[in-house]
PABASE-853437 format. One line per 3 residues: their letters; for each residue x, z, y of N, C-alpha, C. Coordinates in steps of 0.05 Angstrom, whole numbers, plus 5000, padded with zeros to 4 digits. Layout:
<nodes>
a> X/Z/Y/X/Z/Y/X/Z/Y ~ ... .
</nodes>
This chain:
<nodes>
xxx> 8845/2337/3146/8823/2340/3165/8801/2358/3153 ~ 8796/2375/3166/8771/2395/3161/8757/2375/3156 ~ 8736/2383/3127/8700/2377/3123/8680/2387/3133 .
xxx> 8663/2371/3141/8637/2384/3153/8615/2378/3135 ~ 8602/2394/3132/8573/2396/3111/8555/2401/3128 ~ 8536/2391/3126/8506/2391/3138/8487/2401/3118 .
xxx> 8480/2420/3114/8465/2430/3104/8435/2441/3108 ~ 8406/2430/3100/8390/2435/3112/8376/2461/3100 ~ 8359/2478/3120/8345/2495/3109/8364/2523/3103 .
xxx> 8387/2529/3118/8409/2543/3113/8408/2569/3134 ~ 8375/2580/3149/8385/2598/3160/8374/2625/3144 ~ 8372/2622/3120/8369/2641/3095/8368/2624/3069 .
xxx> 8368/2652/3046/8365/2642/3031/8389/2632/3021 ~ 8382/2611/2999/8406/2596/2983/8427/2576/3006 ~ 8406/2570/3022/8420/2548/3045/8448/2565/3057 .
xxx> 8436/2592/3066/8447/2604/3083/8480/2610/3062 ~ 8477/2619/3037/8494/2627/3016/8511/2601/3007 ~ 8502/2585/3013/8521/2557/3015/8542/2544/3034 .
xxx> 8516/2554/3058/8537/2546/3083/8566/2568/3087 ~ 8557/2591/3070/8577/2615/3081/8603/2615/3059 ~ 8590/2603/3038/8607/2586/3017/8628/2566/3021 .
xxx> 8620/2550/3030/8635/2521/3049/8651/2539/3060 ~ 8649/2554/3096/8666/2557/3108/8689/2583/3086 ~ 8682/2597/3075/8700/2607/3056/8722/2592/3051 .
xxx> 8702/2573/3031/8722/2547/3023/8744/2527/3045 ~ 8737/2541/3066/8754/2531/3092/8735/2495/3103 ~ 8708/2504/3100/8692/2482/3112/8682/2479/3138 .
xxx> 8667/2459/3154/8652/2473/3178/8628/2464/3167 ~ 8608/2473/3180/8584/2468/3176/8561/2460/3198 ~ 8546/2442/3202/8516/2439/3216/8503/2450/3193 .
xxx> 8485/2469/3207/8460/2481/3184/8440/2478/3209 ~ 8404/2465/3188/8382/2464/3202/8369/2487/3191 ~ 8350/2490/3219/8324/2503/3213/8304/2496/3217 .
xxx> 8277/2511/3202/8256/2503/3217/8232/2518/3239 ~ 8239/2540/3232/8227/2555/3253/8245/2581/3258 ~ 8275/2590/3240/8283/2604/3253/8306/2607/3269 .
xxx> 8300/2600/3290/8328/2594/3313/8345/2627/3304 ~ 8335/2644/3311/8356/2667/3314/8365/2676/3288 ~ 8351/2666/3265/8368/2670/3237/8393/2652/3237 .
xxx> 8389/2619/3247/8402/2601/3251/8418/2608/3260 ~ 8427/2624/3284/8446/2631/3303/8456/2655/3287 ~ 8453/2672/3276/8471/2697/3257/8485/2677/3242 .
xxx> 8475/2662/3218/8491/2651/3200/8514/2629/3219 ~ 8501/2622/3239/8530/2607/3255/8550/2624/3269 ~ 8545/2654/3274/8558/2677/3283/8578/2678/3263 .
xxx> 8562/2684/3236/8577/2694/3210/8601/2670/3201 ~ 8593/2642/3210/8612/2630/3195/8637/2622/3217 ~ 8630/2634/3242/8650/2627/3256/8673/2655/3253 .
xxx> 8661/2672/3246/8673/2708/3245/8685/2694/3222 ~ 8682/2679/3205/8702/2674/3178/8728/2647/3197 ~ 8728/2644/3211/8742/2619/3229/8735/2589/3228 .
xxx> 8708/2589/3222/8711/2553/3220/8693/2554/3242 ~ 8674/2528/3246/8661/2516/3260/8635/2518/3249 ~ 8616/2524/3266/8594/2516/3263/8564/2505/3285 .
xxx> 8541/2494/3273/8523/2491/3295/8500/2485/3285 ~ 8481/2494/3297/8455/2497/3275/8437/2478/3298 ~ 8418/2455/3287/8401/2447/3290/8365/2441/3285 .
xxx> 8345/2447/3298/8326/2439/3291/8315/2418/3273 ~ 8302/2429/3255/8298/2403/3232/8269/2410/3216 ~ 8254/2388/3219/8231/2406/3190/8224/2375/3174 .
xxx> 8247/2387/3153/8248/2358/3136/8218/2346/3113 ~ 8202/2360/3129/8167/2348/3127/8160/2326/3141 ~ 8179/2329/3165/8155/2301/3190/8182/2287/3188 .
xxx> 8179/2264/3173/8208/2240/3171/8202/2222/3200 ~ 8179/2228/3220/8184/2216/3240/8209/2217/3256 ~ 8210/2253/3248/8230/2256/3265/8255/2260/3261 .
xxx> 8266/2242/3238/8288/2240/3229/8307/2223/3248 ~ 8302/2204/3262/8313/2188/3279/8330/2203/3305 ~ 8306/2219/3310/8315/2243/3334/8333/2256/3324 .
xxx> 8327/2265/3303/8355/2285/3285/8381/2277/3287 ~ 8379/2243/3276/8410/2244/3275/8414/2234/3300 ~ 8402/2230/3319/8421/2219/3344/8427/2261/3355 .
xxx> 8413/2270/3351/8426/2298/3358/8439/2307/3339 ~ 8443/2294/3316/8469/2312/3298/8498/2297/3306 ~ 8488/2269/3325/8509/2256/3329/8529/2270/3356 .
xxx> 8503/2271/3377/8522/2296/3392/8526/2316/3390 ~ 8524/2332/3367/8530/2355/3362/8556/2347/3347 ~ 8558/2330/3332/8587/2326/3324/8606/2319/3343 .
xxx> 8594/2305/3361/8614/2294/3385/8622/2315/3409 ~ 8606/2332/3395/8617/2363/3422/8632/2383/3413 ~ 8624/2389/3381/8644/2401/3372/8664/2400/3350 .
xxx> 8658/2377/3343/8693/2370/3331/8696/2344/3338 ~ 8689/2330/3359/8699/2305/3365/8701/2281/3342 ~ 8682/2282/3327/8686/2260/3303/8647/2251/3308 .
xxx> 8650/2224/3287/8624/2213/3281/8612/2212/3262 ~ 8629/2230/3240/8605/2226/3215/8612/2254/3198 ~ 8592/2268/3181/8600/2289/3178/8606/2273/3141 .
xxx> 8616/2296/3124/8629/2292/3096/8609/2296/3081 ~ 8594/2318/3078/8577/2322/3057/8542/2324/3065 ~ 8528/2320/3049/8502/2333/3052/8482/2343/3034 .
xxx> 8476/2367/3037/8466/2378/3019/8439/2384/3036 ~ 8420/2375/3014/8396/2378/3016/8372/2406/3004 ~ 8376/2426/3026/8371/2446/3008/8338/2450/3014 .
xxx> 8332/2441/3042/8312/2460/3055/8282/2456/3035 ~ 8264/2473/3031/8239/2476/3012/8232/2492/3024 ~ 8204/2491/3005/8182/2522/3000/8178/2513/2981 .
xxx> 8159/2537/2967/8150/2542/2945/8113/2541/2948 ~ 8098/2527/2939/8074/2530/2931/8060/2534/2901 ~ 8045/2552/2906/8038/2560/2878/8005/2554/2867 .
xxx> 7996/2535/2855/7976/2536/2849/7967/2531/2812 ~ 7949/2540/2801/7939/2522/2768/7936/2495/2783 ~ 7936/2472/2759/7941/2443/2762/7914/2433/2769 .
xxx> 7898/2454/2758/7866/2447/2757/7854/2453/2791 ~ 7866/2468/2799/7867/2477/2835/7892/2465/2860 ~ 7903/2453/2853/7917/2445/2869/7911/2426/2885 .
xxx> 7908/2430/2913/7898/2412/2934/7914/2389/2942 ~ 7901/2370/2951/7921/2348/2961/7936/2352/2984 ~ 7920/2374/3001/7936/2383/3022/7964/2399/3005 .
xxx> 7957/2422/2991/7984/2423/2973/8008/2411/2966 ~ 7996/2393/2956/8006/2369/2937/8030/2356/2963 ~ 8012/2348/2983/8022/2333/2994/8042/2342/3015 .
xxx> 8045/2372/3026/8064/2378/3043/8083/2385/3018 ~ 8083/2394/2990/8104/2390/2977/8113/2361/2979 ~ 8111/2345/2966/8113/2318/2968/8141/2308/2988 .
xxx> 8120/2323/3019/8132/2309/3035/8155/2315/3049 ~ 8161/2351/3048/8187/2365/3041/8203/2363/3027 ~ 8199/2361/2997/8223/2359/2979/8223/2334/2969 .
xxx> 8200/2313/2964/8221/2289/2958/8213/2271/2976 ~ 8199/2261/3001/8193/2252/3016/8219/2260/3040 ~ 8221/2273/3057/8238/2285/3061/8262/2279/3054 .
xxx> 8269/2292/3025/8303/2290/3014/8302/2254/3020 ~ 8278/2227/3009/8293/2208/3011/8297/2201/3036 ~ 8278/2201/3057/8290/2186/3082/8310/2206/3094 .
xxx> 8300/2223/3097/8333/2246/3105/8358/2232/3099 ~ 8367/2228/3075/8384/2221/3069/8390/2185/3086 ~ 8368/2173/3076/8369/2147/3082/8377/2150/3107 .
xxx> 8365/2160/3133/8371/2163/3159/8404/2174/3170 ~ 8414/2191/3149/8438/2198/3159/8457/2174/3143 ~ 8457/2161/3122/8466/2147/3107/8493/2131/3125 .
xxx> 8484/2124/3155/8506/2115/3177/8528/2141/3180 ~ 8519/2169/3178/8534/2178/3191/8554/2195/3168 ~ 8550/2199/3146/8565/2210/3123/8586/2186/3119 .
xxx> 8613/2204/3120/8632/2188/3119/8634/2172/3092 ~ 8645/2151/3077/8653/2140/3053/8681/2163/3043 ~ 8666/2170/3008/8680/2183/2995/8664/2215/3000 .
xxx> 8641/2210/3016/8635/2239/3019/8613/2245/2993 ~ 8602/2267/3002/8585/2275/2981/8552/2278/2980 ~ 8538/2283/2972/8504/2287/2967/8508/2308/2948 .
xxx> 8494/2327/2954/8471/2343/2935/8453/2351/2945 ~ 8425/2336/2918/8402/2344/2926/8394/2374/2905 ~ 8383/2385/2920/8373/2416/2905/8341/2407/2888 .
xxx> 8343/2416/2858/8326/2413/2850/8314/2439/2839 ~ 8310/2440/2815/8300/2466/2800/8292/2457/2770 ~ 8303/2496/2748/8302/2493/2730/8275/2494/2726 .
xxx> 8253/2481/2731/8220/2472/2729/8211/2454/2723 ~ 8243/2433/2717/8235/2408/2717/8244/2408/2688 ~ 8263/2426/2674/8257/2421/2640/8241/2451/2631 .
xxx> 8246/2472/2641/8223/2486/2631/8186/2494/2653 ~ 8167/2493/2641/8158/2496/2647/8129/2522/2652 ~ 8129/2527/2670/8120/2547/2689/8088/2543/2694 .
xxx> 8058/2552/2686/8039/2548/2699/8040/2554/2727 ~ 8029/2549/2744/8032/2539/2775/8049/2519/2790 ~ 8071/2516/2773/8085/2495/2785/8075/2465/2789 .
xxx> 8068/2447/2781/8063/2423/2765/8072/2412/2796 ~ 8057/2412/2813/8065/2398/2840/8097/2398/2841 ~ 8107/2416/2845/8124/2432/2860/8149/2416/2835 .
xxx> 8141/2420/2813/8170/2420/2801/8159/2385/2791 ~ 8138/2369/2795/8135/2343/2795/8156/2331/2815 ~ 8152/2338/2841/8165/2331/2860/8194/2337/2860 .
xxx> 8209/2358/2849/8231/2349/2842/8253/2349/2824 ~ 8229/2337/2800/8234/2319/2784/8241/2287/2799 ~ 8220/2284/2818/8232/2256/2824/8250/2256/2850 .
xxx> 8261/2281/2851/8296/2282/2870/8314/2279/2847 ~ 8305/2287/2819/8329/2279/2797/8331/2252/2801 ~ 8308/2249/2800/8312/2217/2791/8326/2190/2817 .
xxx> 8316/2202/2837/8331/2197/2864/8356/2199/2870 ~ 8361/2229/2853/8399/2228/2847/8408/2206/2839 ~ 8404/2200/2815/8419/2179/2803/8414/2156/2815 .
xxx> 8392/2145/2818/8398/2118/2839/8415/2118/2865 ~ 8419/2137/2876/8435/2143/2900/8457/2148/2883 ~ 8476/2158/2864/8503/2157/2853/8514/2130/2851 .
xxx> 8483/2119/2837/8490/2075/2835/8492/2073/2860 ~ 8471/2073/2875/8481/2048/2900/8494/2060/2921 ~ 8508/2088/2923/8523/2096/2951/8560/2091/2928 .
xxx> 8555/2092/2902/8572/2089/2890/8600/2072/2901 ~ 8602/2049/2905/8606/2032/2922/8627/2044/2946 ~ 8602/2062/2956/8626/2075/2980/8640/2097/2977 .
xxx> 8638/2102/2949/8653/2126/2935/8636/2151/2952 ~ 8614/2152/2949/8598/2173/2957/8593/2185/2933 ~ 8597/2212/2926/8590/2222/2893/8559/2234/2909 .
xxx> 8544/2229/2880/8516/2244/2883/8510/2259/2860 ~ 8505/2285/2863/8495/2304/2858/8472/2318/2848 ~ 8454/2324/2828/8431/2339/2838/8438/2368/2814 .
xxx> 8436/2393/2835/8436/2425/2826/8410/2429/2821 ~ 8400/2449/2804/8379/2455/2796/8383/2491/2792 ~ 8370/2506/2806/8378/2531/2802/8352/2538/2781 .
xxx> 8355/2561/2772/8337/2583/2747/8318/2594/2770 ~ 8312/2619/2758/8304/2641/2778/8317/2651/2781 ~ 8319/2658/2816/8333/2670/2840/8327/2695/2851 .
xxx> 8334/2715/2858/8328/2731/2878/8322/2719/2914 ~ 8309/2705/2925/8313/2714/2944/8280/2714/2945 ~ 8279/2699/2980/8247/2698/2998/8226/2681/2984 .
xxx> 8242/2658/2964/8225/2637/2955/8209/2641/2938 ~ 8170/2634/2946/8147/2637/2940/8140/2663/2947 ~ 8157/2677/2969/8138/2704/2981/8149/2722/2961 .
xxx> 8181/2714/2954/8207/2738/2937/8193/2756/2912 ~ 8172/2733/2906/8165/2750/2871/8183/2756/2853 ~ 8206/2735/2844/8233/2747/2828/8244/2771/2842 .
xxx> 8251/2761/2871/8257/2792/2882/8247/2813/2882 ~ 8218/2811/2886/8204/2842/2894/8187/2848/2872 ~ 8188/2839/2861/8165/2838/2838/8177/2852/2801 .
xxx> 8184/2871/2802/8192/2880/2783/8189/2873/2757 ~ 8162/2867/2751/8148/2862/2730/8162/2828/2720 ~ 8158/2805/2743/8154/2790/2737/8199/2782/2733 .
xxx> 8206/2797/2747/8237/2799/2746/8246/2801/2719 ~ 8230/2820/2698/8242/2832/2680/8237/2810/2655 ~ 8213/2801/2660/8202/2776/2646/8225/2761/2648 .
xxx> 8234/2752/2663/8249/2725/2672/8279/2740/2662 ~ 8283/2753/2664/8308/2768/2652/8314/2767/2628 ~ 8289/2771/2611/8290/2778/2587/8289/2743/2573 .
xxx> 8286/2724/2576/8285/2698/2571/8303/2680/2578 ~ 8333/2692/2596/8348/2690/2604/8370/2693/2591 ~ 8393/2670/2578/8407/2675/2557/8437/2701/2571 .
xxx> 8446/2695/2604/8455/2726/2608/8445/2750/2613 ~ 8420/2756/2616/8406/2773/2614/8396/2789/2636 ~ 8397/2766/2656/8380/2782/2688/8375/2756/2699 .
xxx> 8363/2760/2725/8359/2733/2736/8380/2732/2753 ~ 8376/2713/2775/8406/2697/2789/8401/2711/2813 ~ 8420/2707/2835/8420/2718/2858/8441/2695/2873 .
xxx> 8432/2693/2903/8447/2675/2916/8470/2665/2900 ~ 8494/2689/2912/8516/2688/2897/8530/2664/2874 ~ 8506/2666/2859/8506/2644/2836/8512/2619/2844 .
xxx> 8493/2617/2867/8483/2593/2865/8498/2574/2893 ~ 8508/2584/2918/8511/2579/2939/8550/2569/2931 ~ 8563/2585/2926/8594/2580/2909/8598/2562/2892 .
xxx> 8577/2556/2873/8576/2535/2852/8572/2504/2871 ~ 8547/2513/2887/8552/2482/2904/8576/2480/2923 ~ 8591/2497/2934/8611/2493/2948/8626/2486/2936 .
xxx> 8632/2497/2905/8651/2481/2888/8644/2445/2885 ~ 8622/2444/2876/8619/2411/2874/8631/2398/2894 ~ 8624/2409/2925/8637/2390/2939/8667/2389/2947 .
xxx> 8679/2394/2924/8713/2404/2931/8731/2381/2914 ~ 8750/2373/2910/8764/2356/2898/8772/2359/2870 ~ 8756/2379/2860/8760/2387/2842/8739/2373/2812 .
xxx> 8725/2367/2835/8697/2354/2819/8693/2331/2837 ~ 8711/2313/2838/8709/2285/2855/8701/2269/2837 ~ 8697/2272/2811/8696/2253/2785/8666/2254/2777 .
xxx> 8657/2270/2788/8624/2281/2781/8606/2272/2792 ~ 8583/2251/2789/8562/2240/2797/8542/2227/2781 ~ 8522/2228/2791/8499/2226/2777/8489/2241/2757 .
xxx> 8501/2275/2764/8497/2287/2742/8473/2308/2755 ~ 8455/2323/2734/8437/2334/2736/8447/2370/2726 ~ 8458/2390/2743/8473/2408/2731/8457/2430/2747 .
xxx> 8445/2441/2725/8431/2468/2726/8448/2492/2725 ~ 8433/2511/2737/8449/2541/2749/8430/2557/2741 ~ 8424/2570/2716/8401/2583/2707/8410/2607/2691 .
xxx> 8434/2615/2694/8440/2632/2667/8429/2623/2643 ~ 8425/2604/2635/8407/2595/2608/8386/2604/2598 ~ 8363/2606/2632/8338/2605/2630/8327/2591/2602 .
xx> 8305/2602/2592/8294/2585/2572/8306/2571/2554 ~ 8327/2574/2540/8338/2555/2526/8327/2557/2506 .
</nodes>
């Protein structure tokens, strides 16, 4: 039976390089967004042009009010297009990036990080927890910020630091239903994330290159294939692990 992955935050970006990953890997996918419907709709163009299935839903994994709504619409969205009730995997990708010194960081800051990446990742998860089949998978997306460290981050890479730590209690107690859990941590990336300074930013690229044990920074590619691998049978044995994707940023 085909896998379905739900993937949030997938209509660019790393999300998007994951979900196109999966169906490669012969997956289907639900991918959310949050404000871009017609990016949403290319990457579900693209992964059906590869032959699988796909369907993109509204999601802004900030307001956990409306997690309830979510899954009763991820429920008919499974029930319309592949006739099943629970999808296999979930990967938790969707973020932003905020940048402030620790000495300036607002609580408004603070707190829509917070409530995106680990507010968010837990009830997200908690809320679909009915509909991920037993034996399926979790990965939460973290970042290499949480062992090296970066002035401006402190919020940003505080918060998920405690999705590591949320990994592993979710490996213990979904353990049980043979749910493996996961948490990826990428380096520096090329894409949009924090307004695409690794990307566009030459200066600050070359920096990060040069500190970098292969000797440039990362690009989707890296990073979107490596999570499609985790969720394959190949790595059914793997949980509770904390596995960074950094070219050996900072070592």
């Amino acid at each position: 039976m085909t896998r379905i992955t739900l993937i949030t935050g997938a209509s660019r970006g790393l999300g998007r390089n994951t979900a196109l990953a999966v169906a490669r890997a012969g997956g289907d996918v639900v991918l959310t967004y949050r404000n871009g419907a017609d990016e949403a709709q290319a990457v579900v163009a693209e992964i059906q042009a590869l032959g699988r299935k796909a369907h993109a839903l509204q999601l802004d994994v900030g307001d956990a009010a409306s997690f309830p709504a979510f899954a009763d619409a991820l429920r008919a969205a499974l029930a319309e297009t592949w006739q099943r009730e629970r999808i296999d995997h979930l990967v938790n990708n969707a973020g932003h990036g905020d940048t402030a010194p620790f000495a300036e960081t607002t609580q408004a800051q603070f707190d829509r990080l917070v409530d995106v990446h680990f507010k968010g990742t837990f009830f997200l998860t908690q809320a679909l927890l009915p509909l991920i089949a037993d034996g399926g998978r979790i990965v939460n997306l973290s970042s290499g910020l949480t062992r090296f460290a970066f002035p401006g981050y402190a919020a940003y890479a505080a918060a998920k630091g405690a999705v590591e730590v949320l990994s592993r209690y979710l490996a213990k107690e979904l353990g049980p239903r043979g749910i493996a859990v996961n948490t990826v941590a990428p380096g520096a990336i090329e894409t949009d994330f924090g307004g695409g300074v690794v990307r566009d930013n030459p200066q600050v690229n070359a920096q990060l290159a040069g500190i970098t044990a292969l000797g440039r920074v990362g690009v989707p590619d890296d990073i979107g294939p490596m999570i499609a691998s985790l969720l394959g049978d190949a790595h059914r044995w793997v949980t509770g692990q904390r596995i960074e994707v950094s070219g050996g940023q900072a070592l």
